[in-house]
C-alpha beads as a LAMMPS data file, in Angstrom:
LAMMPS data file: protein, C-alpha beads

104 atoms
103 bonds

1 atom types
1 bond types

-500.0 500.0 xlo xhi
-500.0 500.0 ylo yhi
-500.0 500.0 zlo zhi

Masses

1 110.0

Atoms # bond

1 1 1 168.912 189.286 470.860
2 1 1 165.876 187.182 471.829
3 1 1 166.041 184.865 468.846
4 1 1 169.703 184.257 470.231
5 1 1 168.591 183.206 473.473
6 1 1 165.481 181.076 471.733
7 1 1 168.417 179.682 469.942
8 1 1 170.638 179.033 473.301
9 1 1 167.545 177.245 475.476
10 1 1 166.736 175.098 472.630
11 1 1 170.339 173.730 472.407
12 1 1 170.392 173.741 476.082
13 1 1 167.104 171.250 476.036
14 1 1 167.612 169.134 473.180
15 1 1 169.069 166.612 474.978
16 1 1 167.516 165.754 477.881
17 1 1 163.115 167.133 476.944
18 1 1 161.358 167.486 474.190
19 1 1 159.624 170.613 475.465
20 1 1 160.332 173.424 477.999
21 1 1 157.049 175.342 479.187
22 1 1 158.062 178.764 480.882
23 1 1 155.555 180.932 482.834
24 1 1 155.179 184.466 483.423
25 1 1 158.470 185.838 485.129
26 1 1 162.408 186.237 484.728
27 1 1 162.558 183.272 482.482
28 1 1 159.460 184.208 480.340
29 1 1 160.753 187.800 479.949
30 1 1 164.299 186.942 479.012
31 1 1 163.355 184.437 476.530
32 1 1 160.328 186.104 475.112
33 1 1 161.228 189.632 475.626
34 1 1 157.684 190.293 477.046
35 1 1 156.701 191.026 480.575
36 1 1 153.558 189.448 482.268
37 1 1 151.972 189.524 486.202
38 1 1 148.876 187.423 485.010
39 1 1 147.096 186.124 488.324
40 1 1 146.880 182.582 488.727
41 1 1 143.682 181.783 487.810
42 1 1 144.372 182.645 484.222
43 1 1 147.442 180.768 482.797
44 1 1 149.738 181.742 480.537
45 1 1 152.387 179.459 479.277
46 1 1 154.935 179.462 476.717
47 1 1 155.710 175.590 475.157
48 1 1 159.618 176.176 473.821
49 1 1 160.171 172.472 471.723
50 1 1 163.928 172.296 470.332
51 1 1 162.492 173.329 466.651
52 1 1 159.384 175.053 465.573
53 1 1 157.864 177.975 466.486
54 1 1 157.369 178.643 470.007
55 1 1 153.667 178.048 471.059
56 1 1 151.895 180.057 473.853
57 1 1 148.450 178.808 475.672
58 1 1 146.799 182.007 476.306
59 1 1 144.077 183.944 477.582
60 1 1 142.209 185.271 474.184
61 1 1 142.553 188.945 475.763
62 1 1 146.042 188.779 475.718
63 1 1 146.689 187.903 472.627
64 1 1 147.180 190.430 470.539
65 1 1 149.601 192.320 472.891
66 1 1 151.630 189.587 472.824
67 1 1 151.892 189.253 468.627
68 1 1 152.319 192.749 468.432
69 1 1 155.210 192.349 471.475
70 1 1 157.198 188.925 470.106
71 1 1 160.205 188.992 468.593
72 1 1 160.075 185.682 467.031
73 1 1 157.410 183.701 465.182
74 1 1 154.190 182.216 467.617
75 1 1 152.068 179.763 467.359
76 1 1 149.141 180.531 469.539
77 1 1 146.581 177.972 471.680
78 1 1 144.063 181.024 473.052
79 1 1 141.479 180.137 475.182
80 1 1 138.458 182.436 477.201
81 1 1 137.389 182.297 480.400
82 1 1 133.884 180.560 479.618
83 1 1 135.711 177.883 478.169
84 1 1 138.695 177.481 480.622
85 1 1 141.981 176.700 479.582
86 1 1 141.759 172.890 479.836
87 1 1 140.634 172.941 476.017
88 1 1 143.754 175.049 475.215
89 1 1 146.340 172.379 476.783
90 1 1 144.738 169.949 475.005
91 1 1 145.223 171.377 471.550
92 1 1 148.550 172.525 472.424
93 1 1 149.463 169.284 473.895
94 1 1 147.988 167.765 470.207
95 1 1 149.258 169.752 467.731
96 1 1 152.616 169.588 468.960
97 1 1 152.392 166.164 469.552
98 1 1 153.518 166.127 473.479
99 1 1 151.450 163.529 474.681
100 1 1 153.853 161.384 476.535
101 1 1 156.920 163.852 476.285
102 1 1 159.862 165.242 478.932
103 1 1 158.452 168.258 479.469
104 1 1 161.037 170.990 481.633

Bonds

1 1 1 2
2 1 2 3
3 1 3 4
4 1 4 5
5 1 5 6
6 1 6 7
7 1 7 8
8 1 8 9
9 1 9 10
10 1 10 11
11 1 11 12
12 1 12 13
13 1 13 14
14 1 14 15
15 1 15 16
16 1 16 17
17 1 17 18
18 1 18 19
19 1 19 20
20 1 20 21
21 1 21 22
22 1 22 23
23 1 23 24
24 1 24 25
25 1 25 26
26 1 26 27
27 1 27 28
28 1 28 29
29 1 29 30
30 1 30 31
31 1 31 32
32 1 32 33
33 1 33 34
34 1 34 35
35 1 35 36
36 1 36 37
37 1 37 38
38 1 38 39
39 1 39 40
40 1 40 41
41 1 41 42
42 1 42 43
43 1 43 44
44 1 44 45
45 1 45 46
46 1 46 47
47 1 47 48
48 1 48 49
49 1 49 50
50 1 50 51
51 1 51 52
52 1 52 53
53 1 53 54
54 1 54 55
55 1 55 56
56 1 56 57
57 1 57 58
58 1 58 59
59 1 59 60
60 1 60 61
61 1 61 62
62 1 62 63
63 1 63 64
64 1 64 65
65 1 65 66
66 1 66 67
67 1 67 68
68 1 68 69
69 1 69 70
70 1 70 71
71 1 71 72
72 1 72 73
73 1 73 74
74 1 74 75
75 1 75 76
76 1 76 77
77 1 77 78
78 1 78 79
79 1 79 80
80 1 80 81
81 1 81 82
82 1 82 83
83 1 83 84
84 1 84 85
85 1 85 86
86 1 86 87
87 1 87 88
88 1 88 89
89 1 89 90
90 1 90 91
91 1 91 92
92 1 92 93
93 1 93 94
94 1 94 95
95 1 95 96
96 1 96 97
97 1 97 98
98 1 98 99
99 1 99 100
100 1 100 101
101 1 101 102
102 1 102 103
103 1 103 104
């Protein structure tokens, strides 16, 4: 069921962004399947590009629930709170080579 949806928001993205980055709520959960109420001060954001695995930037004491919670393959950016989460966008931002990109 989620893979199907993955499937339906890339084709619904491929045309006009490169990238769609969801946050915790009713999009998050009916893409991902997983539920989050993360405060603001520690984001959590999940970087949907039309192929690939989906990528998450997330706080390192979070991570595990959420591989152990996904229904699809991740690719995870985690970050800690002495470092901030700057350095995690970054590497996202990098790896998957969004520099300049339509994000949604």
């Amino acid at each position: 069921m989620y893979q199907a949806r993955l499937d339906r928001l890339r084709a619904l993205i491929a045309a006009d962004f490169e990238c769609v980055a969801l946050v915790p709520g009713p999009n998050f959960t009916y893409v991902t399947g997983v539920a989050y109420h993360l405060s603001s001060d520690r984001p959590l954001v999940a970087l949907v590009q039309a192929t690939g695995d989906v990528a998450f930037i997330i706080p390192a004491l979070e991570q595990d629930r959420l591989t152990n919670a996904a229904p699809f393959p991740l690719r995870l950016f985690p970050y800690t709170d002495s470092e901030g989460y700057a350095p995690a966008f970054e590497q996202a931002c990098q790896t998957l080579n969004l520099h300049g990109a339509r994000i949604g």
